[in-house]
C-alpha positions in Angstrom: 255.0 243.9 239.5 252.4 246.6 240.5 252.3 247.8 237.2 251.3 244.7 235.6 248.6 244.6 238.4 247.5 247.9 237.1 247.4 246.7 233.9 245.2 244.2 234.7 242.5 246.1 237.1 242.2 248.5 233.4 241.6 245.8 231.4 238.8 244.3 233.3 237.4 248.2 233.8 237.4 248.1 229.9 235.9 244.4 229.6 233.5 245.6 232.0 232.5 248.6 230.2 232.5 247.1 227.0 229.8 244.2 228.3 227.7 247.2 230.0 228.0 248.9 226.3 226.9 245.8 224.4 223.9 244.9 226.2 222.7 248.3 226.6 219.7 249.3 225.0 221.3 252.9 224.6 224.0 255.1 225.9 224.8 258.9 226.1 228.2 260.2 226.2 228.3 263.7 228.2 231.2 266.5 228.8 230.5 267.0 232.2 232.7 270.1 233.0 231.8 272.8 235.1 228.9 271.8 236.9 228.7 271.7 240.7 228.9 268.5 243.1 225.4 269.7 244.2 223.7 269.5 241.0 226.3 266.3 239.8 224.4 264.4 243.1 221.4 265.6 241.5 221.9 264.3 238.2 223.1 261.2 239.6 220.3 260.5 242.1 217.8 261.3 238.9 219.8 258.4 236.5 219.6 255.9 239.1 215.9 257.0 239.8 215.1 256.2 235.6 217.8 253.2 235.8 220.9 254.4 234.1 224.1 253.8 235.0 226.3 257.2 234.7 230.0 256.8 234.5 232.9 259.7 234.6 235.6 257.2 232.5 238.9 258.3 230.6 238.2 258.7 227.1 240.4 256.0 225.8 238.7 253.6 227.7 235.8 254.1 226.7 237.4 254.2 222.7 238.5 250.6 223.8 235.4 249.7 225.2 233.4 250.7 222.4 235.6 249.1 219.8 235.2 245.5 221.9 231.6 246.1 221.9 231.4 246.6 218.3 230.3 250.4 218.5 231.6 253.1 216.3 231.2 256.6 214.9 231.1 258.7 218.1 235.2 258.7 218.6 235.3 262.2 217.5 232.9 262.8 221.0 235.5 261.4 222.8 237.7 264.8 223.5 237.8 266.0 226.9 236.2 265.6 230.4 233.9 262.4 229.0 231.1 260.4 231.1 228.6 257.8 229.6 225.1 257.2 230.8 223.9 253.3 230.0 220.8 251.7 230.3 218.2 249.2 229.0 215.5 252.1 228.2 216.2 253.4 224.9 214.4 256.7 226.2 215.9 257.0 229.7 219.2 258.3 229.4 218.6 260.8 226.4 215.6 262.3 228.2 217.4 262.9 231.8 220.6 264.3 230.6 219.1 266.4 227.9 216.9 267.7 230.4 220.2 268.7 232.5 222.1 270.2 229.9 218.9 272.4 228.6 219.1 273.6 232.5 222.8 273.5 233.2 224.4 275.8 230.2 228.2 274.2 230.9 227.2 270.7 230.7 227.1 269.3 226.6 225.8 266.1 225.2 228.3 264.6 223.0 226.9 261.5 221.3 225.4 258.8 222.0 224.4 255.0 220.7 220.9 253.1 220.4 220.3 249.6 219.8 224.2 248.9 218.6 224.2 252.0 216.2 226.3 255.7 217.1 224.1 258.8 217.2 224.7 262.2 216.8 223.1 265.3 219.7 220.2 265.8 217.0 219.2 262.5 217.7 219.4 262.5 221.3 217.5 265.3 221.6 214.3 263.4 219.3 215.0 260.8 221.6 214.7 263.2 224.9 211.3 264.9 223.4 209.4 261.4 222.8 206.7 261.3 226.1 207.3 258.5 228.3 205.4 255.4 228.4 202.9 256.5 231.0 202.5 259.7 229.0 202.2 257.7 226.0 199.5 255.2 227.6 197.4 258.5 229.1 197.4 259.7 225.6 195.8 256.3 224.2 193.5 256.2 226.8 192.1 260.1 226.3 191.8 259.5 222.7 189.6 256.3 223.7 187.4 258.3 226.1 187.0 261.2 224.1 184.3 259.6 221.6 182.6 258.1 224.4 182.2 261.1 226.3 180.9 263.0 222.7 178.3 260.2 222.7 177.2 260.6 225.8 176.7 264.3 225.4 174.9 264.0 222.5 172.5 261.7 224.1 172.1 264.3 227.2 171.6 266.7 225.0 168.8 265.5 223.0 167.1 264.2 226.1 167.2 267.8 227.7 165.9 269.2 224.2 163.4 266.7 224.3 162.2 267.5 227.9 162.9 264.1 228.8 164.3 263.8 232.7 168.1 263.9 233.0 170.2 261.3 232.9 170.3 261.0 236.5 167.1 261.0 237.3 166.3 258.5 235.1 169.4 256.1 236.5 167.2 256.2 240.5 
């Protein structure tokens, strides 16, 4: 009977999986050979810092898992030592482990999926170089305070041409 036990723990590992797959926003599937424990605590303390869950799973579990879910086209990914990244940013996981595999040569994105649809490394990486949402919002903001500033420096300057008192001065 322990087998059928086993059997059973697997299946719920791969229902669970599967579930985590279809409500994530997007995934990243990473060959995680040859990288240290040191920098693997690393990498994991900076997923769980962005919220993404980071997985080391058999391959054909995650082949299961994906199929449940209604994901394909990143099968041919699944070849040796395989971990998958989830989470409800579309950004987050693409960013982080690109990040690490630019600085850790042995590490290699795979594939990944975005909102129900397989992508390919090329993708991953536009993914990984689009600013985050703060970046994106400081952006907006500096192209909204850029005009004003012009404005007011114009108007400085033609007070100082004029001999007028500085803006200052004039504000006591």
């Amino acid at each position: 009977m322990p087998s059928a036990k086993i059997l059973e723990q697997k299946q719920q590992l791969v229902a669970e999986l599967a579930e985590s797959m279809k409500n994530a926003q997007s995934g990243v599937l990473v060959n995680y050979c040859g990288i240290t424990v040191e920098k693997d605590t690393a990498l994991r303390a900076e997923l769980r810092k962005n919220n993404v869950t980071y997985k080391v799973i058999k391959n054909t579990y995650i082949r299961k898992a994906a199929e449940i879910a209604g994901l394909s086209g990143f099968e041919a990914a699944l070849e040796g030592m395989t971990a998958i990244a989830v989470s409800d940013d579309p950004i987050a996981p693409a960013k982080v482990l690109s990040k690490f595999a630019d600085d850790n040569e042995s590490f290699e994105v795979k594939a990944g999926f975005i909102d129900g649809r397989a992508i390919d490394v090329n993708e991953i990486n536009a993914l990984a170089a689009i600013p985050s949402r703060e970046g994106l919002i400081a952006k907006f903001l500096g192209s909204i305070q850029s005009p004003l500033y012009n404005f007011a420096y114009a108007i400085q300057a033609i007070v100082d041409k004029e001999g007028g008192a500085p803006a200052e001065a004039a504000a006591e």
